[in-house]
C-alpha positions in Angstrom: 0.0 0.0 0.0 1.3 3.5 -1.3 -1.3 6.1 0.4 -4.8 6.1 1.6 -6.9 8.8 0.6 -10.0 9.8 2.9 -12.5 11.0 0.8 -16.4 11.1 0.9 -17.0 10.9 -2.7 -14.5 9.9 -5.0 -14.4 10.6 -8.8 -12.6 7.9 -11.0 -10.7 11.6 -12.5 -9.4 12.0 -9.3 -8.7 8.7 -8.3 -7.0 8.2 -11.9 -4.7 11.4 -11.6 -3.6 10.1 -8.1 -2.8 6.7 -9.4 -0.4 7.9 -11.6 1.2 10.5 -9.4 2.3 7.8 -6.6 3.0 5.4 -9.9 5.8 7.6 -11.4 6.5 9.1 -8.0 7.7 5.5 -6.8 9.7 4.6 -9.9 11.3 7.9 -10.0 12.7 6.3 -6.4 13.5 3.2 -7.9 10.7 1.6 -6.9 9.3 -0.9 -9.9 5.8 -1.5 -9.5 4.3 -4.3 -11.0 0.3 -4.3 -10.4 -2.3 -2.3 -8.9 -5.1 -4.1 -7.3 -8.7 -3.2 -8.2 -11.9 -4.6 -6.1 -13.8 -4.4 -9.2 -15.8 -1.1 -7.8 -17.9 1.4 -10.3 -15.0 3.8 -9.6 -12.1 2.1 -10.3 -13.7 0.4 -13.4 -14.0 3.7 -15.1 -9.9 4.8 -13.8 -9.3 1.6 -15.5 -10.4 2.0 -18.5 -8.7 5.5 -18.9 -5.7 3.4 -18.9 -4.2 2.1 -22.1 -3.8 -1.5 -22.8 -0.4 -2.2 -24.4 -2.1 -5.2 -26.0 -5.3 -5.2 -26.6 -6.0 -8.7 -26.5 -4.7 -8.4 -23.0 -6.3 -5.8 -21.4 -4.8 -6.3 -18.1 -1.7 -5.1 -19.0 -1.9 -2.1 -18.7 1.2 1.4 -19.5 3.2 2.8 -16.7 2.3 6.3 -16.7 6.2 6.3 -15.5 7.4 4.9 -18.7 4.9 3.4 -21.1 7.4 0.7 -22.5 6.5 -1.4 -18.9 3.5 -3.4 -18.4 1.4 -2.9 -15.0 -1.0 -5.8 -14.3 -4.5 -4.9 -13.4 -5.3 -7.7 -10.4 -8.9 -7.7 -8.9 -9.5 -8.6 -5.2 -13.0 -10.2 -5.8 -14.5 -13.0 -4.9 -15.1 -15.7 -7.4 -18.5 -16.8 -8.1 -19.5 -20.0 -9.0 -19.7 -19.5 -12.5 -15.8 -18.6 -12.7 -15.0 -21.3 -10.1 -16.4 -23.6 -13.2 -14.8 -22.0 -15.6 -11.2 -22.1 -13.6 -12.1 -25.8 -12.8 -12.6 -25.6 -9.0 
């Protein structure tokens, strides 16, 4: 975890433009960051999808806003249903 943000209503503009100010301020550092978790809320949906895909057919990889020749993967921190646990054969 990078920063918490209080907030009583976020806006995925917001929440976007903060995403990539910690991004690029941690690899400026040195850091390398290699995923940003999403729980698959309204919000981060639409700060997602301002994002560019470096492959389309992948769309969970995802340009640094650091340096858009690196990949960041998009993980979501939901619960599978049963329909995916049948699909992912468990």
């Amino acid at each position: 975890m990078a920063k918490i943000l209080p907030c009583h209503a976020l806006r995925a503009n917001f929440l976007f433009s903060q995403l990539c100010k910690i991004i690029t301020s941690l690899e400026s550092y040195g850091a390398q960051i290699v995923a940003v978790v999403n729980n698959n809320n309204r919000v981060n949906e639409s700060v997602f999808s301002k994002s560019t895909a470096i492959d389309q057919s992948r769309p969970w990889t995802l340009e640094s806003p650091f340096d858009s020749s690196m990949a960041l993967f998009l993980l979501y921190d939901s619960p599978l249903n049963k329909d995916h646990s049948q699909q992912l054969g468990l």
